[in-house]
N, CA, C and O atoms as CSV, one atom per row, in Angstrom:
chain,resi,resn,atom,element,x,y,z
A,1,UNK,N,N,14.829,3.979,12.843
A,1,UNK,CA,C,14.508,5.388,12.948
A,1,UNK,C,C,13.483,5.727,11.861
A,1,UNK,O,O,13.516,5.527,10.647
A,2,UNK,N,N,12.791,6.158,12.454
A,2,UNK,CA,C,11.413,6.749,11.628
A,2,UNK,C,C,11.445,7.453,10.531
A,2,UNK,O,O,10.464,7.308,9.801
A,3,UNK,N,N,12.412,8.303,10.118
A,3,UNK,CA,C,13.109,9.524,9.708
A,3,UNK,C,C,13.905,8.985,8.301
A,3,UNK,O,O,13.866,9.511,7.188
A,4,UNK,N,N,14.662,7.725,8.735
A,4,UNK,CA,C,15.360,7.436,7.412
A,4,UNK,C,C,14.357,6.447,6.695
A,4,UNK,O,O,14.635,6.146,5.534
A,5,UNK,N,N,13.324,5.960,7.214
A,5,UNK,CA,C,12.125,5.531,5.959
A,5,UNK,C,C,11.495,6.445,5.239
A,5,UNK,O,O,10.839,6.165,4.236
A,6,UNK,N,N,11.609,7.318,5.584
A,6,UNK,CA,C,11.102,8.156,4.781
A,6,UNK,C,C,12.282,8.445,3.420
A,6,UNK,O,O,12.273,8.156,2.224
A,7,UNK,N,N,13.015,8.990,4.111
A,7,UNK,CA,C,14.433,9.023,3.139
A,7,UNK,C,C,14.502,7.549,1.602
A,7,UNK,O,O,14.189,7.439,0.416
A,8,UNK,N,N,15.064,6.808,2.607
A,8,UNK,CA,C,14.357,5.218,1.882
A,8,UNK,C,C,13.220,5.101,1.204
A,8,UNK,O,O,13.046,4.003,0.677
A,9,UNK,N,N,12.427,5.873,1.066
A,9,UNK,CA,C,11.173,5.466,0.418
A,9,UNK,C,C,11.056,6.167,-0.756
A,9,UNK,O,O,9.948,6.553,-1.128
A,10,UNK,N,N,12.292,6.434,-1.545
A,10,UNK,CA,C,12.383,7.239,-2.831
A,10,UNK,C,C,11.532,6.707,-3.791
A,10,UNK,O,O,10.827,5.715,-3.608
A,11,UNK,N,N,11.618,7.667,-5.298
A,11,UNK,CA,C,10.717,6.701,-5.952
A,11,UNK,C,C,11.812,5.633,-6.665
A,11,UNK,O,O,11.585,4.424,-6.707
A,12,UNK,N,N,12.991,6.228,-7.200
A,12,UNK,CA,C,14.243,4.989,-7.093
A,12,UNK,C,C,14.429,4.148,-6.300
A,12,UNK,O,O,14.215,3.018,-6.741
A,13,UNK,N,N,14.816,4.214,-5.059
A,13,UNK,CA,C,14.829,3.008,-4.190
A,13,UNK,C,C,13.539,1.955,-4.316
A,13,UNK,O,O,13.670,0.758,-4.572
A,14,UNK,N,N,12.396,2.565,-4.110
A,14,UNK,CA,C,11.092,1.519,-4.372
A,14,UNK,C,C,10.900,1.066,-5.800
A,14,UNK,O,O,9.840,0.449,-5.905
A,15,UNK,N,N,11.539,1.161,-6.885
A,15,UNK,CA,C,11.317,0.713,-8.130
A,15,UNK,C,C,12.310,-0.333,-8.275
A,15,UNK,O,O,12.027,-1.218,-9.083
A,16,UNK,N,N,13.632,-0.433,-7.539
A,16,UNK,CA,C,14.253,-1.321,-7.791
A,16,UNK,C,C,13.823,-2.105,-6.948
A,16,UNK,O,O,13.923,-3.157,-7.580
A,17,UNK,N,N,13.238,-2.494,-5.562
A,17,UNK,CA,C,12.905,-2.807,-4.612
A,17,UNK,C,C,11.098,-3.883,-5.556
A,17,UNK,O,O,10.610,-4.975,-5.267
A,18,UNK,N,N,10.809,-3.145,-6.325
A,18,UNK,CA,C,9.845,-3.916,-6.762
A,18,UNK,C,C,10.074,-4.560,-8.024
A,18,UNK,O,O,9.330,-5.434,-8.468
A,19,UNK,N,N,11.246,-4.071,-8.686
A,19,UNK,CA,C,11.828,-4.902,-9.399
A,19,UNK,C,C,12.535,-6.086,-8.833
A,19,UNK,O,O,12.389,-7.115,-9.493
A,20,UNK,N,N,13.453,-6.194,-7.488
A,20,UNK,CA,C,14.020,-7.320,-7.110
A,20,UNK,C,C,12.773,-8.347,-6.612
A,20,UNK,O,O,12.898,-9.561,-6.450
A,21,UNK,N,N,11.716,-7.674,-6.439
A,21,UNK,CA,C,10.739,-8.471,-5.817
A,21,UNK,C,C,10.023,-9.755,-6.774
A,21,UNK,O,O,9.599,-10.852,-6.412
A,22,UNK,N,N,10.085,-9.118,-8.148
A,22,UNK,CA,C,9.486,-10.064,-9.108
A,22,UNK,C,C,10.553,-10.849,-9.346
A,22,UNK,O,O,10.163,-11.978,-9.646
A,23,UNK,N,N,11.689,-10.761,-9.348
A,23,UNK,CA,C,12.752,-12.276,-9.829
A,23,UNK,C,C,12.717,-13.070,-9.135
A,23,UNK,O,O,12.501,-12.857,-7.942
A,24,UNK,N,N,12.944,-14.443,-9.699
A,24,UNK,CA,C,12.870,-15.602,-9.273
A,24,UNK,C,C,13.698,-16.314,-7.987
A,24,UNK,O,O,13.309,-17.290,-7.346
A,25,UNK,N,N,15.021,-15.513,-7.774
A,25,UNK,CA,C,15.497,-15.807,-6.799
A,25,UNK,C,C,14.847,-15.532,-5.437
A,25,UNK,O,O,14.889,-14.386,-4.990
A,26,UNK,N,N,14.176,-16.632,-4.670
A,26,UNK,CA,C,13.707,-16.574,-3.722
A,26,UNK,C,C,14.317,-15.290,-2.273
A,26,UNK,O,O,13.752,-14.293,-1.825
A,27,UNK,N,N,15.544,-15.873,-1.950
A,27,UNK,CA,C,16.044,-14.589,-1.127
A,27,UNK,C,C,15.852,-13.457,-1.430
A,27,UNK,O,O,14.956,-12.821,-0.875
A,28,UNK,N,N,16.650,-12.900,-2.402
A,28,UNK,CA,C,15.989,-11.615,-3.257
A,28,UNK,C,C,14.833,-10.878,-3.175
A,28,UNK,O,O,14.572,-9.678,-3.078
A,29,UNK,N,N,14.217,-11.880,-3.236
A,29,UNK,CA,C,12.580,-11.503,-3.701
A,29,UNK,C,C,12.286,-11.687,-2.044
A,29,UNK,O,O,11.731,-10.700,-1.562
A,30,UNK,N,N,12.511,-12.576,-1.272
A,30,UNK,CA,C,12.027,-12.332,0.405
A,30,UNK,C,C,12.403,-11.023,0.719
A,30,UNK,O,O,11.527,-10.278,1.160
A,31,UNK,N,N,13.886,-10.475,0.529
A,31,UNK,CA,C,14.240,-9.569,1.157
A,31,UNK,C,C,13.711,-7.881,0.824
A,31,UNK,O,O,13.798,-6.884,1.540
A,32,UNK,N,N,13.047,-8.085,-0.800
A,32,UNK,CA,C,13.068,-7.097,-1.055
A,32,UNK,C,C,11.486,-6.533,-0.800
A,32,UNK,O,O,11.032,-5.391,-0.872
A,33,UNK,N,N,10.571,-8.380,-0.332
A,33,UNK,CA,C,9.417,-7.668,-0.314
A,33,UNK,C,C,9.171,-7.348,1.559
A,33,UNK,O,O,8.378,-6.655,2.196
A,34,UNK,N,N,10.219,-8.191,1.901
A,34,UNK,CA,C,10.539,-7.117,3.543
A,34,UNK,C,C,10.531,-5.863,3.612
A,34,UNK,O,O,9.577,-5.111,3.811
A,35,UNK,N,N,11.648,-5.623,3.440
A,35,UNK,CA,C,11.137,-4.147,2.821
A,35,UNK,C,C,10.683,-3.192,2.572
A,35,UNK,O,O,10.881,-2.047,2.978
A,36,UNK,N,N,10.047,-3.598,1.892
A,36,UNK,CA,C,8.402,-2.501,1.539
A,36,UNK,C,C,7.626,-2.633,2.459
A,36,UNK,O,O,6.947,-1.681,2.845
A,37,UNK,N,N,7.528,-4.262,3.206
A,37,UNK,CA,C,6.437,-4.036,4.117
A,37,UNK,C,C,7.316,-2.723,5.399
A,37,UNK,O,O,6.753,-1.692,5.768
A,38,UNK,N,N,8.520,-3.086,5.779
A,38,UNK,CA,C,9.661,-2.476,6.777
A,38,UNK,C,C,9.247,-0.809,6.424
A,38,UNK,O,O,9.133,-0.019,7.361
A,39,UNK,N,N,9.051,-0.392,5.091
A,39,UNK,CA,C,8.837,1.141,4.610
A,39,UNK,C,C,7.085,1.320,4.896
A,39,UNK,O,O,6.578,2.432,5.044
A,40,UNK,N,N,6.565,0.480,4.925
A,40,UNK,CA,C,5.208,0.600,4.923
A,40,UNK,C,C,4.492,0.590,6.697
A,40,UNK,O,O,3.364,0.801,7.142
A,41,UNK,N,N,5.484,0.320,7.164
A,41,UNK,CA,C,4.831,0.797,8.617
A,41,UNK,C,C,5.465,2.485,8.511
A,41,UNK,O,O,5.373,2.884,9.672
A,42,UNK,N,N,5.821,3.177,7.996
A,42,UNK,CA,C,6.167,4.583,8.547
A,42,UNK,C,C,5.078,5.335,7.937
A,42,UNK,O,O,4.881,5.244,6.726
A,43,UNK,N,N,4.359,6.070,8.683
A,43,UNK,CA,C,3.018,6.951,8.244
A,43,UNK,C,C,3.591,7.918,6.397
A,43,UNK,O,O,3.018,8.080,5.320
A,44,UNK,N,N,4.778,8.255,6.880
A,44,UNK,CA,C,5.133,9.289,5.669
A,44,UNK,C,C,5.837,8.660,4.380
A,44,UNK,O,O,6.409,9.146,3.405
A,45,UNK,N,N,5.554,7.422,4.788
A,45,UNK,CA,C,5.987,6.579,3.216
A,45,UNK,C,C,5.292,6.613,2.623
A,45,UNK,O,O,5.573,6.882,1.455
A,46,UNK,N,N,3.844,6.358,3.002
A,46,UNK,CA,C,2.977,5.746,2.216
A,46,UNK,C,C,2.380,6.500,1.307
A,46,UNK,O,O,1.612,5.780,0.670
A,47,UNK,N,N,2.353,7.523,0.957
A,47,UNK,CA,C,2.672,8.460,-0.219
A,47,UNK,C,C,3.330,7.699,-1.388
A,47,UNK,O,O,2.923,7.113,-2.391
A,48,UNK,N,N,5.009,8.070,-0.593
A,48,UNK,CA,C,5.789,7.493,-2.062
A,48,UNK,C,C,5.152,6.110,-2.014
A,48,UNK,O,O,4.494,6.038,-3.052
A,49,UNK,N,N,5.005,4.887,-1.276
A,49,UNK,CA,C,4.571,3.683,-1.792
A,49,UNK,C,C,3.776,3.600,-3.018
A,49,UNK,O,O,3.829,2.994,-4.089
A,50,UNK,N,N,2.695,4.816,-2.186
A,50,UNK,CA,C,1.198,4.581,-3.533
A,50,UNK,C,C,1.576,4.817,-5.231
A,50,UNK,O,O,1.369,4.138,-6.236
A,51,UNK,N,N,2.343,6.362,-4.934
A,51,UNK,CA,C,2.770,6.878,-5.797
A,51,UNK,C,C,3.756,6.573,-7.054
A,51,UNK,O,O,3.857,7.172,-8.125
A,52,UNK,N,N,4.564,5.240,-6.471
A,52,UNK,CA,C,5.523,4.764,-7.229
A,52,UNK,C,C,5.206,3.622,-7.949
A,52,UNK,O,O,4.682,2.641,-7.423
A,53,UNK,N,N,5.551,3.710,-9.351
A,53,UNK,CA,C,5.194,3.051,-10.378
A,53,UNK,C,C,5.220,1.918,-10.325
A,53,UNK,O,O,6.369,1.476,-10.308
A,54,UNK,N,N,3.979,0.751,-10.267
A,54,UNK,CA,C,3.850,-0.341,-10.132
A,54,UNK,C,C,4.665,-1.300,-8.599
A,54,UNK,O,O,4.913,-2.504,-8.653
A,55,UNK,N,N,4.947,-0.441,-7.392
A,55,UNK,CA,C,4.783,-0.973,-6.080
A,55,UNK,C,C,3.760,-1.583,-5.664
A,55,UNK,O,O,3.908,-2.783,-5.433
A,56,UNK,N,N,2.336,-0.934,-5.423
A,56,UNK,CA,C,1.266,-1.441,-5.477
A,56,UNK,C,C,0.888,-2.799,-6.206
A,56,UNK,O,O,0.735,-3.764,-5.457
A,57,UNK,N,N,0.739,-2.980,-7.400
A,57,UNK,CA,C,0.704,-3.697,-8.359
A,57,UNK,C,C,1.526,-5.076,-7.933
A,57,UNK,O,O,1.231,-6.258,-7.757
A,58,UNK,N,N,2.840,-4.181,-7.860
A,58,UNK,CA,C,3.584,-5.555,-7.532
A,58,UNK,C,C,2.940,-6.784,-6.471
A,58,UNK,O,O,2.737,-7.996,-6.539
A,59,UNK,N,N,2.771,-5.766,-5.536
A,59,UNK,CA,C,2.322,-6.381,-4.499
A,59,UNK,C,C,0.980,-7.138,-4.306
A,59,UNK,O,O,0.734,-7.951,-3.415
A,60,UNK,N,N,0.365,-6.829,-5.048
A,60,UNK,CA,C,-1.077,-7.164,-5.771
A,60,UNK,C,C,-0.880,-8.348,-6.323
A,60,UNK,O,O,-1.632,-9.249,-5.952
A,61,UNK,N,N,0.201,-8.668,-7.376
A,61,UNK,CA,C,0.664,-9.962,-8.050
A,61,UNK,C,C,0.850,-11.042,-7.004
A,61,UNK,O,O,0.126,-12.029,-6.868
A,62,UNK,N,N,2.112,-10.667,-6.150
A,62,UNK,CA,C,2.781,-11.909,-5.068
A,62,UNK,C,C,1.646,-11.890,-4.518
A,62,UNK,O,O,1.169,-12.990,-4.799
A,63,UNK,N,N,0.991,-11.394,-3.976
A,63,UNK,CA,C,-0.026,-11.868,-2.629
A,63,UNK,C,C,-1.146,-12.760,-3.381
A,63,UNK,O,O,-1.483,-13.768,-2.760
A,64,UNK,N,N,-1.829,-12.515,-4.741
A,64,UNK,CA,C,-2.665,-13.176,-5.461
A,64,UNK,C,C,-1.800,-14.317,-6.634
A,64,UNK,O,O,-2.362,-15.063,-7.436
A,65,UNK,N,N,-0.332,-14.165,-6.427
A,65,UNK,CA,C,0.061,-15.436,-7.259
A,65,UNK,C,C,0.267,-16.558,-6.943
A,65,UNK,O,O,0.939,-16.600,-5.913
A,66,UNK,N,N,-0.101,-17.929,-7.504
A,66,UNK,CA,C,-0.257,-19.079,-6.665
A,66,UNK,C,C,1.014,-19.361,-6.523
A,66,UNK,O,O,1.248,-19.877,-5.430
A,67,UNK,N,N,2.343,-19.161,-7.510
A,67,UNK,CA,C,3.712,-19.622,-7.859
A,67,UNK,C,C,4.552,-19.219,-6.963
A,67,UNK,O,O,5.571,-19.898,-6.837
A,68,UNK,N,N,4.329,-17.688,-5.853
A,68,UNK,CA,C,4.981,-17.248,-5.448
A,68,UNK,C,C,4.556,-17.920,-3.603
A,68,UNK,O,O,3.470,-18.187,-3.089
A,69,UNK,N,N,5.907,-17.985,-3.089
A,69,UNK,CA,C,6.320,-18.960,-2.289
A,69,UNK,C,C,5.288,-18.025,-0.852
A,69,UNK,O,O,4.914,-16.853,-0.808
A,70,UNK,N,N,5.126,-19.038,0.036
A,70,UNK,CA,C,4.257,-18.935,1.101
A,70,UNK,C,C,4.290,-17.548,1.894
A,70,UNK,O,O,3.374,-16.829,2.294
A,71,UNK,N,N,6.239,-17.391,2.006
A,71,UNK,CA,C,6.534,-16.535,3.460
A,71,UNK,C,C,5.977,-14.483,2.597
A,71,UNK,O,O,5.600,-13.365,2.948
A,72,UNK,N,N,6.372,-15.377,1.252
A,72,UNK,CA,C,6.004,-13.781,0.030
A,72,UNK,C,C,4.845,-12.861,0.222
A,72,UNK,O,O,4.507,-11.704,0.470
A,73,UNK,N,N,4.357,-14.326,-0.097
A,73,UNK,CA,C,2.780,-14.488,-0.470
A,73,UNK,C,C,2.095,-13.101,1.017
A,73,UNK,O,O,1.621,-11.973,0.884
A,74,UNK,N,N,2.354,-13.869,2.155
A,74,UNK,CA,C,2.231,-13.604,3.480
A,74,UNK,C,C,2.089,-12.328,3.764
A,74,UNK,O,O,1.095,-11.673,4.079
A,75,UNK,N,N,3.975,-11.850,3.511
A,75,UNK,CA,C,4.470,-10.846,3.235
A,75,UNK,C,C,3.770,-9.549,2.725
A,75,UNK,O,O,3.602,-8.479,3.310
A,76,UNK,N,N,3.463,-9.881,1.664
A,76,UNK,CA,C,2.732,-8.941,0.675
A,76,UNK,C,C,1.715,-8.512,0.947
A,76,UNK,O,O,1.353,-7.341,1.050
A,77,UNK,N,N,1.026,-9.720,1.124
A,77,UNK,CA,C,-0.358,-9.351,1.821
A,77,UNK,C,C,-0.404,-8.369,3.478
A,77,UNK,O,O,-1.245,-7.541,3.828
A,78,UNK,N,N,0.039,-8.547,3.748
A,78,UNK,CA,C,0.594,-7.771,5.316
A,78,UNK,C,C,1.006,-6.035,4.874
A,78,UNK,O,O,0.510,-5.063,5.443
A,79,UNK,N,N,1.920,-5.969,3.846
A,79,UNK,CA,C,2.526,-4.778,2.996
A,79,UNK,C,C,1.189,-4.169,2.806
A,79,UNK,O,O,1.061,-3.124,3.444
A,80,UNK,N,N,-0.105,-4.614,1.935
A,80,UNK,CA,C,-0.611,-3.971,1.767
A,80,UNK,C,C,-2.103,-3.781,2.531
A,80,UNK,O,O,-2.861,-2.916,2.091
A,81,UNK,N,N,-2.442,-4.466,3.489
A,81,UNK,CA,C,-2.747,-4.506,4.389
A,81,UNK,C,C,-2.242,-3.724,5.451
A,81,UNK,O,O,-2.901,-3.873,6.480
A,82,UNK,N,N,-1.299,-2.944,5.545
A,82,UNK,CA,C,-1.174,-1.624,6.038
A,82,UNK,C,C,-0.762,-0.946,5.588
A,82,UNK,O,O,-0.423,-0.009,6.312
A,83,UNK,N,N,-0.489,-0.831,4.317
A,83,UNK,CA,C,-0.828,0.565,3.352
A,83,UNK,C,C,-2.168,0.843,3.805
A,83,UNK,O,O,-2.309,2.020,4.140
A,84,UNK,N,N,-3.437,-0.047,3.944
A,84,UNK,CA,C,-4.483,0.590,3.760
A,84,UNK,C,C,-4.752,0.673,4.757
A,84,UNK,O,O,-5.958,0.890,4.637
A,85,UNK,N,N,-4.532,0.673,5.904
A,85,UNK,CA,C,-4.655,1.045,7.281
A,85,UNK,C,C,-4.428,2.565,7.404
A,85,UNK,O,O,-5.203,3.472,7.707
A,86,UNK,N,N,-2.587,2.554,6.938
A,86,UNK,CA,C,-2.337,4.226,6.454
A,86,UNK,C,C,-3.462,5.182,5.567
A,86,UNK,O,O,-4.027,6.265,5.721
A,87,UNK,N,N,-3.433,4.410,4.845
A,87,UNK,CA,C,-4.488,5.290,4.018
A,87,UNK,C,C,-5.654,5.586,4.668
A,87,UNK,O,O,-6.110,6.729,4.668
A,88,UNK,N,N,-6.217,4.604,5.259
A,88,UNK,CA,C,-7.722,4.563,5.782
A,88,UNK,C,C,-7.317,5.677,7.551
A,88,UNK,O,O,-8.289,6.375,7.841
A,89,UNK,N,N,-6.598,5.764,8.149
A,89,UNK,CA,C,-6.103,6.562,8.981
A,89,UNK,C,C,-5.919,7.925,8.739
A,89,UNK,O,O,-6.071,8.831,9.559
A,90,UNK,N,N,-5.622,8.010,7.706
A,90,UNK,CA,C,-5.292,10.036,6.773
A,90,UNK,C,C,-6.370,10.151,6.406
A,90,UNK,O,O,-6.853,11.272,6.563
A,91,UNK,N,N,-7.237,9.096,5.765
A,91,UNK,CA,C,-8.701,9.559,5.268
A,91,UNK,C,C,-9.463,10.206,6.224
A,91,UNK,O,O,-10.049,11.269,6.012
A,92,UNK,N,N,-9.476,9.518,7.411
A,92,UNK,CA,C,-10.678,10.069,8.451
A,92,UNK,C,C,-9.928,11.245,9.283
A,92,UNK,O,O,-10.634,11.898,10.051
A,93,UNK,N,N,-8.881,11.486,9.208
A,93,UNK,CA,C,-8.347,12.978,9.595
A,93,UNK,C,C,-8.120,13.787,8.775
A,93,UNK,O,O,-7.389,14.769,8.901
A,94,UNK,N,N,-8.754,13.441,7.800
A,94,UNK,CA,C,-9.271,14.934,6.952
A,94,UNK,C,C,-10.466,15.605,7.382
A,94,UNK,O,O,-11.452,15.108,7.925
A,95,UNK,N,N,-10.177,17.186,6.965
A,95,UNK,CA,C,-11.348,18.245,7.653
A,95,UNK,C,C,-11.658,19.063,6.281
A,95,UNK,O,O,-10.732,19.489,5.590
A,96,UNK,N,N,-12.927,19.238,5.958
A,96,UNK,CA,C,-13.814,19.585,4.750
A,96,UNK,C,C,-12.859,21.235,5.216
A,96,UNK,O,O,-12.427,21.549,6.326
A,97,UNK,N,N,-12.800,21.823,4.227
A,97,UNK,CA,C,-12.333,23.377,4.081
A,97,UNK,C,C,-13.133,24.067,4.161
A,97,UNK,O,O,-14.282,23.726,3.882
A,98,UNK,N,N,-12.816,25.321,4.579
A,98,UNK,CA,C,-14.022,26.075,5.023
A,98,UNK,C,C,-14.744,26.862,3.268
A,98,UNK,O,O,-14.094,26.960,2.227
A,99,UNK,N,N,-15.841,27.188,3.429
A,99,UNK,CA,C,-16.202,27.413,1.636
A,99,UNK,C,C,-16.754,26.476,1.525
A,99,UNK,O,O,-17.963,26.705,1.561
A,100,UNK,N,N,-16.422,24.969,1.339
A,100,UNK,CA,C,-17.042,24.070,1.119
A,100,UNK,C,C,-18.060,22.985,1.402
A,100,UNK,O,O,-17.586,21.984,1.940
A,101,UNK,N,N,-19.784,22.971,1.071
A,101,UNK,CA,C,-20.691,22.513,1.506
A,101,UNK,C,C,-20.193,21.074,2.286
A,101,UNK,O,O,-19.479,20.291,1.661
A,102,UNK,N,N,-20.627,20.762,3.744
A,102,UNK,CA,C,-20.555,19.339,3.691
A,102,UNK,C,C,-21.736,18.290,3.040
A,102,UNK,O,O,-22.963,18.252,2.961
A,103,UNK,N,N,-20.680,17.546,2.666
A,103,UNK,CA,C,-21.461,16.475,1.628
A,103,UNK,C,C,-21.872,15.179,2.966
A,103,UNK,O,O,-21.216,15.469,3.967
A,104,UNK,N,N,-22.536,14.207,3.149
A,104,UNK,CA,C,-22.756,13.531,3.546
A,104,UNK,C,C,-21.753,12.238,2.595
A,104,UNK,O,O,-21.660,12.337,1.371
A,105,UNK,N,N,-20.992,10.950,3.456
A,105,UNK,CA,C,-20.283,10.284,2.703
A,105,UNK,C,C,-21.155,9.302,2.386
A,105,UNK,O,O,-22.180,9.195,3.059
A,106,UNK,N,N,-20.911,8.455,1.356
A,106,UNK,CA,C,-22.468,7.115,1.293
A,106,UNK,C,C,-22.160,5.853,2.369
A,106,UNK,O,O,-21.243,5.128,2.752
A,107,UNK,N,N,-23.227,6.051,2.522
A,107,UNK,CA,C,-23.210,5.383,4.085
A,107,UNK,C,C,-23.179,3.471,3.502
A,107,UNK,O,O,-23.221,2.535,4.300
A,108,UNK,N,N,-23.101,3.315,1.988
A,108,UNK,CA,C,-22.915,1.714,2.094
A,108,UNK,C,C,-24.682,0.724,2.372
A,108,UNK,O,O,-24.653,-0.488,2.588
A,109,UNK,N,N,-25.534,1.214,2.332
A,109,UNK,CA,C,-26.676,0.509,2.853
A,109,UNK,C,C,-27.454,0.740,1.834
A,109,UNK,O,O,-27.562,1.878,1.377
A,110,UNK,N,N,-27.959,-0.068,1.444
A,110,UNK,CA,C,-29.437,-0.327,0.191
A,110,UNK,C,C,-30.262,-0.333,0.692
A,110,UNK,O,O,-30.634,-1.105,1.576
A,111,UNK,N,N,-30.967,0.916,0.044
A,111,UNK,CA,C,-32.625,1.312,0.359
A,111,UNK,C,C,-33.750,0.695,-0.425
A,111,UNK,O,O,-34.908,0.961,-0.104
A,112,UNK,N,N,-33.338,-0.586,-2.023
A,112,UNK,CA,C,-33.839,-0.737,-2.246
A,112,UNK,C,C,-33.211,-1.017,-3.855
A,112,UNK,O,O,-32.075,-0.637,-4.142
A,113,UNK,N,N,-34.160,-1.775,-4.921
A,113,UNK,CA,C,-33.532,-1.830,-6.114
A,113,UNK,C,C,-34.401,-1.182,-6.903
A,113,UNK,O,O,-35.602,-1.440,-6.815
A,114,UNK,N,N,-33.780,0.042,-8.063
A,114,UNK,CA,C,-35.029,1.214,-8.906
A,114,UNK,C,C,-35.875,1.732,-7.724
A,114,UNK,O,O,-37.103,1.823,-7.692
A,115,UNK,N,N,-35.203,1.978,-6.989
A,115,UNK,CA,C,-36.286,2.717,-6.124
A,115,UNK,C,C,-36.697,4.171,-6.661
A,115,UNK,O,O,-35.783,4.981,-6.506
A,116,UNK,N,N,-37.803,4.673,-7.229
A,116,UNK,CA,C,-38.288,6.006,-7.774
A,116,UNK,C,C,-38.901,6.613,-6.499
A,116,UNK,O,O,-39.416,7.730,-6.534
C-alpha cells in the first residue's frame, strides 16, 4: 500500500535503516538496503529520503564501495537511480509563479571557449 510508505519513510525509521545498512552483517545490510530501495519507489517518500541525514550518502558509499557485496552494490545503485527519476519527474512538473520572469533553463551546449 502506497500510503504506509509514506508513513515508513520517517526520518527515524530511515536513519536506522541506513545505519543497519553500513554493518557488516550481510543479511542486515541486504535487508535494510531493500528497503529504501521498497520506500523509494513511492513518489511521496522521496522527500523524506533526500532529506534524511546521510540516506543518500549511504547509498552513495555501497553502490561505489568495492568491499560491499554484489546483490548491495546492485541494490543501491537501483535506490538511487530512482530517487532521481523521482526527483527528475517533480522537477519538470513544476510551473514558474505568476510575478515571476521566465528564465530560460541552460540548455547544456557549448557555444564556444572565452567566447567575448
Amino acid at each position: 500500500d502506497s500510503s504506509s510508505k509514506v508513513v515508513l519513510a520517517s526520518s527515524r525509521i530511515l536513519t536506522l535503516l541506513s545505519i543497519c545498512s553500513m554493518r557488516k552483517e550481510e543479511d542486515e545490510q541486504f535487508a535494510a538496503v531493500a528497503a529504501l530501495f521498497n520506500l523509494s519507489t513511492e513518489p511521496g517518500a522521496v522527500v523524506s529520503l533526500t532529506n534524511t541525514k546521510n540516506v543518500v550518502a549511504t547509498l552513495v558509499h555501497l553502490a561505489h564501495n568495492s568491499d560491499t557485496k554484489h546483490d548491495v552494490r546492485h541494490l543501491a545503485c537501483d535506490t538511487l537511480a530512482t530517487i532521481g527519476l523521482w526527483l527528475q519527474t517533480l522537477a519538470a512538473s513544476g510551473k514558474v509563479p505568476s510575478g515571476i520572469p521566465k528564465l530560460l533553463l541552460p540548455s547544456h551546449k557549448t557555444l564556444g571557449w572565452k567566447r567575448f
